[in-house]
C-alpha positions in Angstrom: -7.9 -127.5 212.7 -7.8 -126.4 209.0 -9.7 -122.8 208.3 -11.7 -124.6 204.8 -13.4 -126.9 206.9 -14.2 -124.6 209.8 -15.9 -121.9 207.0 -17.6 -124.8 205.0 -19.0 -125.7 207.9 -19.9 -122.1 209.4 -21.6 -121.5 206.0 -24.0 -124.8 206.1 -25.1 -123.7 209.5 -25.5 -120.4 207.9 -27.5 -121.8 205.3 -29.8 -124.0 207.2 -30.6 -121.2 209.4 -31.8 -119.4 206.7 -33.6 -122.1 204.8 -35.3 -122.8 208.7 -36.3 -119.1 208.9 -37.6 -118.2 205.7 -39.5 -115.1 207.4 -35.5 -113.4 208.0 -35.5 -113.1 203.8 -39.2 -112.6 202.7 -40.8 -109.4 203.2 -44.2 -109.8 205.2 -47.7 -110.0 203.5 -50.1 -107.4 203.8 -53.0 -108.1 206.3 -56.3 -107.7 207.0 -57.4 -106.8 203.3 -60.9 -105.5 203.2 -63.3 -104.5 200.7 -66.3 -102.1 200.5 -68.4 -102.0 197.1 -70.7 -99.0 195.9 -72.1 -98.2 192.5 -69.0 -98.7 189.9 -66.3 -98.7 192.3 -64.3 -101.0 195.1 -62.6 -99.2 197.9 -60.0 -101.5 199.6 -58.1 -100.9 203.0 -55.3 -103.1 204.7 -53.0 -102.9 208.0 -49.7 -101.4 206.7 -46.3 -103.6 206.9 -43.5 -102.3 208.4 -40.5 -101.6 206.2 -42.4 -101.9 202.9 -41.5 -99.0 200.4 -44.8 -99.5 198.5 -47.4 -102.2 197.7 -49.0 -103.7 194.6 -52.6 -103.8 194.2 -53.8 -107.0 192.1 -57.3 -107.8 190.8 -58.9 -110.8 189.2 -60.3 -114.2 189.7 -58.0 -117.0 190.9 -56.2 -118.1 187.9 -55.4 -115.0 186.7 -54.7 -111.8 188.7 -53.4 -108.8 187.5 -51.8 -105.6 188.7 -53.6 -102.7 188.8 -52.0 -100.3 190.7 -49.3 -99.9 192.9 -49.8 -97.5 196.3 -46.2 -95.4 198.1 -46.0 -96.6 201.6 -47.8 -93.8 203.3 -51.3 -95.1 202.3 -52.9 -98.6 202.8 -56.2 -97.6 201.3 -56.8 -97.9 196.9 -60.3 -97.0 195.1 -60.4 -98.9 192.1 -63.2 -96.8 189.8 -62.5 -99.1 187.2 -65.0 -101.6 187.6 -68.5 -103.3 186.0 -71.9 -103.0 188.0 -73.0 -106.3 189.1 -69.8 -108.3 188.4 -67.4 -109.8 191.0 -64.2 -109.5 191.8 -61.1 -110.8 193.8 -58.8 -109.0 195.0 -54.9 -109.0 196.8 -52.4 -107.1 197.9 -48.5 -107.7 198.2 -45.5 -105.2 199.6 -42.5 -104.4 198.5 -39.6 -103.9 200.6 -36.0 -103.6 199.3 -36.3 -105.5 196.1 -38.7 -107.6 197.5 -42.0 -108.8 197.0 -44.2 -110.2 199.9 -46.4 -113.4 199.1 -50.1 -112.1 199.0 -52.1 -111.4 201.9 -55.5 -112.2 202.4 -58.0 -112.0 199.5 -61.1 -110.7 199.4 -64.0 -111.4 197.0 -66.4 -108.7 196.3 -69.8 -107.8 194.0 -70.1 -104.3 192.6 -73.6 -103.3 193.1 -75.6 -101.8 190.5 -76.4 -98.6 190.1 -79.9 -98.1 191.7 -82.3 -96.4 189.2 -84.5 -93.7 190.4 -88.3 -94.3 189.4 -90.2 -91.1 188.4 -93.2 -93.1 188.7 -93.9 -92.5 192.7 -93.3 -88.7 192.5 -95.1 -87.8 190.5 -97.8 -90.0 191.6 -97.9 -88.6 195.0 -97.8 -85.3 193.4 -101.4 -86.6 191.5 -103.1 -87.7 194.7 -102.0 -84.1 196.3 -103.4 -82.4 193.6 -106.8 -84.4 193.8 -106.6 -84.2 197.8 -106.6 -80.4 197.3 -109.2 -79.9 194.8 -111.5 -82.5 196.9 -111.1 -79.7 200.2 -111.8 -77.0 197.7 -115.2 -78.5 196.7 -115.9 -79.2 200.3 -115.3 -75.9 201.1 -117.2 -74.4 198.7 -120.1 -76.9 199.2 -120.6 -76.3 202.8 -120.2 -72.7 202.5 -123.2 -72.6 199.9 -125.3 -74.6 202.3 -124.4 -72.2 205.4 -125.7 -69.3 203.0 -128.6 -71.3 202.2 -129.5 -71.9 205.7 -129.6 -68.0 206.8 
């Protein structure tokens, strides 16, 4: 049997493998994404892939996501300070292994709280009715010990 037809047909087998198995070429997606919001920032955590070199943090709404950072290897965790009180955001994360970038893993969606304003207002109003409470007990005091002297 001829060699041409032997590796023609060796590579085609080769090839459909590899068309079968896509999972051999791409590098796997981060998972488990998740996102915790507090007053003008996001923190995100994921489960680290094996292999990657570093991963690509991406921010947005559907449409149109874009990069905003990029995290080495040794971390799965990002803080993203760069964010509006009150507004919503999306968020993904992809890996890079070799020269190659995973598909996205799992999205998350999250609202940045605002920031919670503190109100002078019921300080210093407990701080009034203190002040009255005490100088009530002083007038009691000194009522009752005039009548104790007027009694003797």
């Amino acid at each position: 049997m001829p060699v041409r037809p032997l590796l023609a047909t060796a590579l085609i087998l080769v090839l459909a493998s590899l068309c079968m198995a896509p999972s051999l070429l791409a590098t796997e997606a981060p998972s488990g994404l998740q996102a915790t919001a507090g007053a003008g920032y996001v923190d995100l955590n994921w489960q680290a892939v094996a292999g990657a070199d570093k991963y690509y943090v991406y921010r947005g709404v559907v449409d149109e996501m874009e990069l905003i950072g990029s995290v080495s290897a040794n971390f799965t965790s990002y803080h993203d300070g760069d964010v509006d009180e009150g507004s919503n955001y999306l968020y993904y994360v992809t890996a890079w292994d070799n020269g190659t970038q995973s598909a996205p893993g799992n999205s998350v969606s999250v609202t940045v709280p605002a920031e919670e304003k503190n109100s002078i207002i019921l300080p210093v109003l407990a701080i009034v009715i203190s002040i009255i409470a005490l100088q009530v007990c002083v007038v009691m005091l000194l009522y009752f010990a005039k009548l104790k002297l007027q009694l003797k």
